[in-house]
N, C-alpha and C positions, 0 to 999 in steps of 0.2 A: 504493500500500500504506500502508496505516494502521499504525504501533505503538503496540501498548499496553502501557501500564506500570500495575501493580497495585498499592496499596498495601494490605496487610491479609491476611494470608493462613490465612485461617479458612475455614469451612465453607460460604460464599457464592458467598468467590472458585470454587472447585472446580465449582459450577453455572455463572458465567460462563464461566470455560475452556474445557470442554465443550462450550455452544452457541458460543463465537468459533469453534472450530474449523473450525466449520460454515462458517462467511467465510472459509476461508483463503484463497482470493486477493485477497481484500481487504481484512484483517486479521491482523497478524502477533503475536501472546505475544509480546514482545520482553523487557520486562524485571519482575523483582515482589522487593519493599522491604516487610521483615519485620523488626520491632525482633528477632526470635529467628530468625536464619542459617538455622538447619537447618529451619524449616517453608520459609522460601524454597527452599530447595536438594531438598526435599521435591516444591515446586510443578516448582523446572526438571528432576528426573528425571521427571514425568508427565505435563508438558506440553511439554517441550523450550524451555524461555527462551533466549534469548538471555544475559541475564544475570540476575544477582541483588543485591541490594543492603540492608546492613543499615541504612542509615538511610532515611525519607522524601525528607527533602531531596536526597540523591545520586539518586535516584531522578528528582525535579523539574528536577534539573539536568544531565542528558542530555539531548542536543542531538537525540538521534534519536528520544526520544519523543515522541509527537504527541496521543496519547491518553491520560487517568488514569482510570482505572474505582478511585471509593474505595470498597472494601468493611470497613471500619472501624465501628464505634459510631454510633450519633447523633450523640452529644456531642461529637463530635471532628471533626465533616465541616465547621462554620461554618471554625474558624482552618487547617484545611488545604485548602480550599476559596482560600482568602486566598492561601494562601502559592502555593498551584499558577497561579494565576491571574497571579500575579510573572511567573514563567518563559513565559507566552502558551501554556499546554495546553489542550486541549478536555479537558473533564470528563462522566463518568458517574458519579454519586453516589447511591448506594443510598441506598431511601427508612429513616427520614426524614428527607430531606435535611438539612434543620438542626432544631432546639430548636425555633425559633419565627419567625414571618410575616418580625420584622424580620432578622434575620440572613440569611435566603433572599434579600429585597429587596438587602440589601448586597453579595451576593457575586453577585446577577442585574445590578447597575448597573456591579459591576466588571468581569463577563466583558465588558459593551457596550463600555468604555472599549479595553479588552484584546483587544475581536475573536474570542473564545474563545465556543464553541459548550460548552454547559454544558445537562444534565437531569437530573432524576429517576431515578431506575431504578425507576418502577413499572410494570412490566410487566405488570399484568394490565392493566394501558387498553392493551395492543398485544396481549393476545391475540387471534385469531381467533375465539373463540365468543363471546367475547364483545362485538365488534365484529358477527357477526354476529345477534346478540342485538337490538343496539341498531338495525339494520337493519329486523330482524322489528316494533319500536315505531316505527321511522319511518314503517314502511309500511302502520303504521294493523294489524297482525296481531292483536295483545296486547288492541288498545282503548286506551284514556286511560287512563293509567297510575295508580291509585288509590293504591298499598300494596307497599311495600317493605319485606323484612324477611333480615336479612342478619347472622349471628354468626359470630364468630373464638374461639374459646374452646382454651385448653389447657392443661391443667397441666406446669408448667413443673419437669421435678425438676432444678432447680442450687441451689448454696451460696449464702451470701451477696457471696460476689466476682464473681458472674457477673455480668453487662454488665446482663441483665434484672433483676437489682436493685438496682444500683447508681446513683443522681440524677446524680452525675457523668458519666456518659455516655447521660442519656437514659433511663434504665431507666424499668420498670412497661408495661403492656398499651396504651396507646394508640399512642406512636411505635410500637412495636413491631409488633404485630397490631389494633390498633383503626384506624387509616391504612386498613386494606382497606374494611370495612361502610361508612367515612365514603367512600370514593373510588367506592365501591357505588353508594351512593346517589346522589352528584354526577353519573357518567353518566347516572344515566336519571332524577335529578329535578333536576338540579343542585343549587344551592346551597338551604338549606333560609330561609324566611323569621323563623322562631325554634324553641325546642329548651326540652327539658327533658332532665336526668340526674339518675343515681344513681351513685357512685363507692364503692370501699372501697379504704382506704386502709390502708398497711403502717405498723409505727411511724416506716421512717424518710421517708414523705411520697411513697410508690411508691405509684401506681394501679394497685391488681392487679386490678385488675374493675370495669368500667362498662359502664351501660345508658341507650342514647340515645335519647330520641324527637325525631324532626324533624319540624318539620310545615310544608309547603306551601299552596300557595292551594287547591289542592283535593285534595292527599294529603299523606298521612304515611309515616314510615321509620321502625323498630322495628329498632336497633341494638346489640349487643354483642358485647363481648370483654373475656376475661381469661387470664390464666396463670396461673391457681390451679385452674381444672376444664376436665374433658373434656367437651365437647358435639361434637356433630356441627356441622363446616363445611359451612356450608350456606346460599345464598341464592336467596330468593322474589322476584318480580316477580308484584303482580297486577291486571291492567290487565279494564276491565269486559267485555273480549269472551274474554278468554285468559288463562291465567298463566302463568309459566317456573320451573322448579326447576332449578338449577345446583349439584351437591356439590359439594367444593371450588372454592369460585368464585373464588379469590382464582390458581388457576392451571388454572383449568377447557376441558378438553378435551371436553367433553358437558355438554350441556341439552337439557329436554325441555317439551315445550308440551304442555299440557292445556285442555281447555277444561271449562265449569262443570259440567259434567257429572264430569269429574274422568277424561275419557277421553282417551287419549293422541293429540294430532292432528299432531304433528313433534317429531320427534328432531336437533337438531346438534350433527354426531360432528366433529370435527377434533382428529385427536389429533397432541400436536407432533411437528415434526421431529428434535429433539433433547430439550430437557427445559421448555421455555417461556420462557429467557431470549432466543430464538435470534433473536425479534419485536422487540425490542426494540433488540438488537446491530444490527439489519438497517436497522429506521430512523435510529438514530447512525450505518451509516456513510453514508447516502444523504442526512443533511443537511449531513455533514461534506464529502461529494464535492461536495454543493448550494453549499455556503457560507453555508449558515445558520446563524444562532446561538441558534436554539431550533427545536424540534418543536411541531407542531401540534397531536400528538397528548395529547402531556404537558408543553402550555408551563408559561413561567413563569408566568404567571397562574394557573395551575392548581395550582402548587405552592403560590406565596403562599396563594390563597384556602384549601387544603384546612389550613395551616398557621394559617393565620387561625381558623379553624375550632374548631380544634385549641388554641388560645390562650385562647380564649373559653372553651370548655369545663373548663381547667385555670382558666382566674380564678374558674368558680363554683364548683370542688373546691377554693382556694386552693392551690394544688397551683403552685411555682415551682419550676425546675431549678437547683441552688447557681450555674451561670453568672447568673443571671436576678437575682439577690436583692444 
């Protein structure tokens, strides 16, 4: 039996919960650490914790927890990342895992030293449709994959204290919702050979809205997000024999193949088990039973580079996070 200890207990954690439950024999709620009591005490009457804890640290320093799921900010996941890493826990760290490439690389060299099995929480690289997706491209279905086009877009109604706009923890549309279209792209063309953008920027240095072109050896990716307007989420795949259209593909439970004709030639349905976190939970604990210290699915490579990515495009918006400066 695995426990897990939560730190952060916002409207994330409540979708992890959820699918853990679904592992209960192999995964225990055990304990969840909220700078404000009463949201903890919130989490233990709905999901039955074991315990609750107002600091982090008391949290780290339970002997019985084995697992930390940080559902916390951006900004905040590099130095508590550090500190959990002290006490020898396995980590699950909602995307985006840190600020930037180098922070990711530091806390990836200290889990090796430590032994701790440390990922991402992006779980749409563990969904099933969309694993099956990539299946359909391997198997020559789609064709050679030309054109990729993939937006995150929503207006976001909060103050100015909210997380999404605040530089101290990472705010504005990229860590936030632009991490999908770019993670989009990486499955099914990988990494891009160069890029161009368009950003707009808030007065106080928050990207509310960019648009990414990537281009490949022999295709390109048409990329955006923001949290200043509504579009439809939604992304294209279109490969010269096939294309796929995925609605919400960032937790997508259906996609549909058409061919140039624009007629529908397969439908994949998989709809989750629980809410789409449950993929994700399922591989953490089968590398944690394994003794592995990363996934294959969502290594650390994976993370550096999409954070690398992610860096590069903030150095041409001059766009740094007050940790960064």
């Amino acid at each position: 039996m695995i426990n897990v200890g939560i730190i952060g207990a916002g409207n994330i954690g409540h979708t992890f919960c959820q699918a853990a439950l679904y592992y209960k024999d192999d995964l225990c709620l055990y304990a969840i650490a909220s700078r404000d009591i009463k949201r903890a005490k919130l989490y233990q009457d709905k999901y039955s914790f074991e315990k609750t804890y107002n600091s982090y640290q008391e949290l780290y320093s339970d002997p019985q927890v084995d697992l930390i799921y940080i559902a916390t900010p951006h900004g905040l996941h590099f130095e508590q990342m550090m500190d959990i890493l002290d006490y020898k826990k396995h980590i699950l760290c909602e995307k985006a895992f840190t600020l930037n490439a180098s922070q990711a690389d530091r806390v990836f060299k200290k889990a090796k030293v430590k032994q701790c099995f440390v990922m991402e929480a992006m779980w749409t690289r563990f969904l099933p449709v969309i694993q099956a997706i990539q299946k359909e491209v391997k198997d020559g279905n789609i064709g050679k994959v030309m054109y990729i086009k993939a937006d995150f877009c929503f207006k976001a109604d909060v103050d100015e204290s909210h997380r999404l706009l605040n530089p101290k923890l990472g705010g504005g549309a990229l860590l936030d919702v632009g991490i999908y279209p770019i993670t989009f792209a990486n499955i099914f063309l990988g990494q891009a050979q160069s890029f161009k953008s368009q950003v707009q920027l808030s007065d106080k240095g928050i990207d509310l809205s960019e648009s990414i072109e990537y281009y490949y050896q022999n295709a390109k990716a048409h990329l955006k997000a923001s949290i200043i307007e509504n579009q439809p989420i939604i992304a294209y795949i279109y490969g010269d024999l096939a294309y796929v259209v995925i609605e919400g593909f960032f937790y997508a439970e259906k996609a549909s193949v058409y061919n140039h004709q624009k007629q529908l030639i397969k439908v994949i349905d998989i709809p989750h088990k629980v809410n789409g976190f449950e993929y994700e939970i399922k591989e953490v604990i089968e590398c944690i039973h394994q003794n592995k210290l990363e996934s294959q699915i969502m290594s650390h490579k994976d993370t550096i580079n999409m954070l690398k990515q992610m860096d590069d495009l903030r150095e041409t918006w001059k766009l740094k996070y007050p940790q960064e400066k």
